[in-house]
C-alpha positions as CSV (number, residue, x, y, z in Angstrom):
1,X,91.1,62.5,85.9
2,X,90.6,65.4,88.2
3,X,90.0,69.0,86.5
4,X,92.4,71.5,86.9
5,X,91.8,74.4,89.2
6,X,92.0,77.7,87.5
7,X,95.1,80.2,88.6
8,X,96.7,76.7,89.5
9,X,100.6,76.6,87.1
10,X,100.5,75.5,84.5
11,X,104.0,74.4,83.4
12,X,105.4,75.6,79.7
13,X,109.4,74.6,79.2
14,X,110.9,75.4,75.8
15,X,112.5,72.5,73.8
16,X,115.4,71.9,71.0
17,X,114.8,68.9,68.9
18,X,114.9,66.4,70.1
19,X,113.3,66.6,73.5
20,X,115.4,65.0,76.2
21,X,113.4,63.6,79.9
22,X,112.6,66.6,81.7
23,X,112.1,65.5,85.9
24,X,111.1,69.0,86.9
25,X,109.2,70.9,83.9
26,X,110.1,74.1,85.1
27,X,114.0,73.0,83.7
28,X,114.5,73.8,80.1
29,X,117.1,72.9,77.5
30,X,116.7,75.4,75.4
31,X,116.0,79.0,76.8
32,X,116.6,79.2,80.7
33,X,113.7,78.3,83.3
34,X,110.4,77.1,82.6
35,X,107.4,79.2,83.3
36,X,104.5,79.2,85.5
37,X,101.0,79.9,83.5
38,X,98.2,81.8,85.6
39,X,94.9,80.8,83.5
40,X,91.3,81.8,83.8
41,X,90.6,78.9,81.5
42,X,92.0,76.0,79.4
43,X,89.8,73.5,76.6
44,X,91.5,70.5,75.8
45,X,90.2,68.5,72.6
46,X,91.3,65.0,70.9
47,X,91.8,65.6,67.2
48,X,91.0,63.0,64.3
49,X,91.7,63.5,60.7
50,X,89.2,61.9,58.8
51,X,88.7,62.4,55.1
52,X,85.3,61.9,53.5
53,X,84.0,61.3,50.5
54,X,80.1,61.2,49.5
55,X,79.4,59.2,46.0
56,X,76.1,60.7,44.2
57,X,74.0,58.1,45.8
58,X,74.8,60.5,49.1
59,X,76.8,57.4,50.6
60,X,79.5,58.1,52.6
61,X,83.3,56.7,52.6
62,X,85.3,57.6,55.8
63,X,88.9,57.1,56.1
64,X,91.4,58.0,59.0
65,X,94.4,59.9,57.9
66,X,97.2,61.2,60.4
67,X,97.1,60.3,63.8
68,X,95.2,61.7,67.2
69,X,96.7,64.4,69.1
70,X,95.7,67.0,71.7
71,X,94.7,70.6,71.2
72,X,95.2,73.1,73.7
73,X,93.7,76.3,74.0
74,X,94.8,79.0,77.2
75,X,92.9,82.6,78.3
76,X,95.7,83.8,80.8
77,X,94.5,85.8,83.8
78,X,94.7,89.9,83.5
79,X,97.9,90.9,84.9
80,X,100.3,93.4,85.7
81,X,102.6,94.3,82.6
82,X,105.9,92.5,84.2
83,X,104.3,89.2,85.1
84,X,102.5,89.5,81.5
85,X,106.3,90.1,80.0
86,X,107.7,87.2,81.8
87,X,105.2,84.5,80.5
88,X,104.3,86.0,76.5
89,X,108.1,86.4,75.8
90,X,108.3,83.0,76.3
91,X,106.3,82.0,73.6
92,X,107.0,84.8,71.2
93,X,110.4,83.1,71.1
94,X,109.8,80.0,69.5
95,X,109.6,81.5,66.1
96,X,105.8,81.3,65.3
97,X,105.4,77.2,64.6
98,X,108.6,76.5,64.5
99,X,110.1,75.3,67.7
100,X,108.4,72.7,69.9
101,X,108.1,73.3,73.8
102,X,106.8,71.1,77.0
103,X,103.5,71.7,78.3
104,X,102.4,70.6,81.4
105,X,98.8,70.8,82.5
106,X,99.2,69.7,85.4
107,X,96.2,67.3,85.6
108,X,96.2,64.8,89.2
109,X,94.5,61.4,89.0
110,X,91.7,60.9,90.3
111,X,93.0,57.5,91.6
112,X,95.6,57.1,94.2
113,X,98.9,55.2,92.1
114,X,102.2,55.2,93.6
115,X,105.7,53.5,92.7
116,X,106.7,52.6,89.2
117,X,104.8,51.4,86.8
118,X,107.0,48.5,83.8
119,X,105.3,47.3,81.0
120,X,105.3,43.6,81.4
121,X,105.8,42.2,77.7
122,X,106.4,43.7,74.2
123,X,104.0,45.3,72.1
124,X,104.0,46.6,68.3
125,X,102.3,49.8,67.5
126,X,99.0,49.9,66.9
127,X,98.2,48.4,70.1
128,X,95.6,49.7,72.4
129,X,96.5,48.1,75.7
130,X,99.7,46.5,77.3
131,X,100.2,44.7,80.6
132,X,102.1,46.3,83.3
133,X,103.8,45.2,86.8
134,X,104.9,47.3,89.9
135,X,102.8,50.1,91.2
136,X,99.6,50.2,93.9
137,X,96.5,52.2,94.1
138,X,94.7,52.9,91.3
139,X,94.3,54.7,88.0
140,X,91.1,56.5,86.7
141,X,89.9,56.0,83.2
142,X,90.2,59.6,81.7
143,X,94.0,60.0,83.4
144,X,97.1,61.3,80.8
145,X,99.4,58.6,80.4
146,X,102.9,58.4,78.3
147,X,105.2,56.0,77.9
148,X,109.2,56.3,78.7
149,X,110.6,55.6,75.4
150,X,108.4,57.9,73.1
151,X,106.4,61.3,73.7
152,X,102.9,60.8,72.9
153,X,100.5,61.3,75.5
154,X,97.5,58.8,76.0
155,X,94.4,58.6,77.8
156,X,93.3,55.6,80.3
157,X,90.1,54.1,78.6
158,X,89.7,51.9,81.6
159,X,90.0,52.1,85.4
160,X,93.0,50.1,86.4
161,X,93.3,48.5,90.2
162,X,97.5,48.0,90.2
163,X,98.7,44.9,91.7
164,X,95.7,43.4,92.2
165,X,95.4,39.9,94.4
166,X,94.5,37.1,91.9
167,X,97.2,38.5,88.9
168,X,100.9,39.9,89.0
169,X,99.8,42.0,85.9
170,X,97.7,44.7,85.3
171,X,96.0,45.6,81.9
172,X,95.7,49.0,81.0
173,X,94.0,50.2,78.2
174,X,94.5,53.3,76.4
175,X,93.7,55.8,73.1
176,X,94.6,56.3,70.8
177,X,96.7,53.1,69.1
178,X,100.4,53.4,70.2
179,X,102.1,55.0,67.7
180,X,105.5,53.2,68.3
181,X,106.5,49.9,69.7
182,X,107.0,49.1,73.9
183,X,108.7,46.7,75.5
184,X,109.4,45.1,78.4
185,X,112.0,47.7,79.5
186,X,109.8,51.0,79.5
187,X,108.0,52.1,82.1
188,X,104.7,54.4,82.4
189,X,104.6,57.9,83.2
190,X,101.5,59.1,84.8
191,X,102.0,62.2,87.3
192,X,104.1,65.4,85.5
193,X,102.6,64.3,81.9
194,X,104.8,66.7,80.1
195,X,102.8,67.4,76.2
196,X,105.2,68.4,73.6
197,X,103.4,70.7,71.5
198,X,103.6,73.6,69.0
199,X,101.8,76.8,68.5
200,X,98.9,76.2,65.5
201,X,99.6,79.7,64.3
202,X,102.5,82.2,63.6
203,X,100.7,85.1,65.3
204,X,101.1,85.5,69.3
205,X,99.0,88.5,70.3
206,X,98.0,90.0,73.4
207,X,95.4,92.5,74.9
208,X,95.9,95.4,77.1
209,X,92.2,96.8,79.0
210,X,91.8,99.8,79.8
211,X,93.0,99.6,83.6
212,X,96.4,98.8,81.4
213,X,96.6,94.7,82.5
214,X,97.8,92.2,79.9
215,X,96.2,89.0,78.7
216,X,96.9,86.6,76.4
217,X,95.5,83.7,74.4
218,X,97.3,80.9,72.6
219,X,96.3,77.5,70.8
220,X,98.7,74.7,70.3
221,X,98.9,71.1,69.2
222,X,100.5,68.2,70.5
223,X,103.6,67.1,68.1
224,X,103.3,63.6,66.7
C-alpha cells in the first residue's frame, strides 16, 4: 500500500442511513458536495476489543468481543478562515456521533491491478480469504479492500498476482474475518475505498494562531 502524501485530498461525503454506492466521493446524498481535506497528518489504527480477565493465580483469559474497525485521526493544515469554514462546517453538521459520513483516504496500491475484480464462489462470514476472477496486475499485501455488497473495509494480508498462468482464480486473503456472507455475484473494490465512519466524540473544536489561520483536529471510527 503506498502512503499518502500530505496536502494530497482527502475525500469526506456526508451520508443518510443507509449508504448508497458512491462512484465519485466528492457526491453526497445527504448535504450537497463532498469535501476536499488538506492534512498535515493522518494515523490510521486497527481496533480489537478484547476483554480480559486475570484469576488470582495471575493467569490470564482473553476473549474477542465486537469486531475490528479502523480509527482515523486528521491534523488539517493552517488555513485561511474561508477554506477553514468550508471543510469544519461539514463535520459540525453531523450532529456530534450521530450521522455517519464517507471517508476516503485516498490510499493507491502499490501494485498495478486493473479491470474488475468477481469473487469466484460463495463464502459465509467469518471467512478470511475468497477466490476471485477477472483483473491483471497485481495487488500489495497491506492495500484497502471492500467488497460490493457490504461496507466494511479490509486489508490484503497477502500479495496477489491477478490472473496468473497456471490458475483462472486468484486467492486473496484478507483481515479481519468477513463480517457478512459473498458470493459469486459481488465483485471487489480496490481503488476509491470509501470508509464509512463516525466521529468518536460529540465535540468538534478548532484552533485559531495568532497570525488568525484555522486548524482543526478530528478522530473517527469506521461503522460496523
Amino acid at each position: 500500500m503506498g502512503f499518502f502524501k500530505f496536502y494530497k485530498p482527502i475525500y469526506y461525503t456526508a451520508l443518510t442511513r443507509p449508504p448508497a454506492p458512491v462512484s465519485d466521493p466528492k457526491v453526497t446524498q445527504a448535504s450537497g458536495t463532498g469535501e476536499e481535506l488538506t492534512l498535515t497528518s493522518m494515523d490510521v489504527e486497527s481496533n480489537n476489543d478484547t476483554k480480559i480477565t486475570t484469576a488470582t493465580s495471575g493467569r490470564t483469559q482473553r476473549v474477542a468481543v465486537g469486531g475490528q474497525y479502523w480509527s482515523f485521526k486528521i491534523n488539517s493544515t493552517f488555513m485561511e478562515e474561508d477554506d477553514f469554514r468550508a471543510q469544519y462546517t461539514k463535520f459540525i453538521t453531523l450532529d456530534g456521533q450521530v450521522k455517519p459520513f464517507l471517508f476516503n483516504p485516498k490510499f493507491i496500491s502499490s501494485g498495478t491491478p486493473s479491470g474488475t475484480l468477481t469473487v469466484s464462489d460463495d463464502y459465509v462470514a467469518g471467512s478470511l480469504e475468497c477466490r476471485s476472477t477477472g483483473g491483471s496486475g497485481s495487488l500489495k499485501k497491506g492495500d484497502f479492500i471492500k467488497f460490493s455488497n457490504h461496507d466494511k473495509v479490509y486489508m490484503l494480508t497477502e500479495d496477489v498476482n491477478l490472473n496468473q498462468v497456471d490458475s483462472s482464480e486468484d486467492v486473496i486473503k484478507f483481515y479481519p474475518n468477513l463480517v457478512t456472507a459473498i458470493s459469486n455475484t459481488t465483485t471487489i473494490i480496490y481503488t476509491d475505498v470509501n470508509f464509512v465512519c463516525y466521529l468518536d466524540q460529540n465535540k468538534v473544536g478548532f484552533s485559531i494562531s495568532t497570525d488568525g489561520l484555522y486548524k482543526y483536529q478530528l478522530n473517527f471510527n469506521e461503522e460496523i
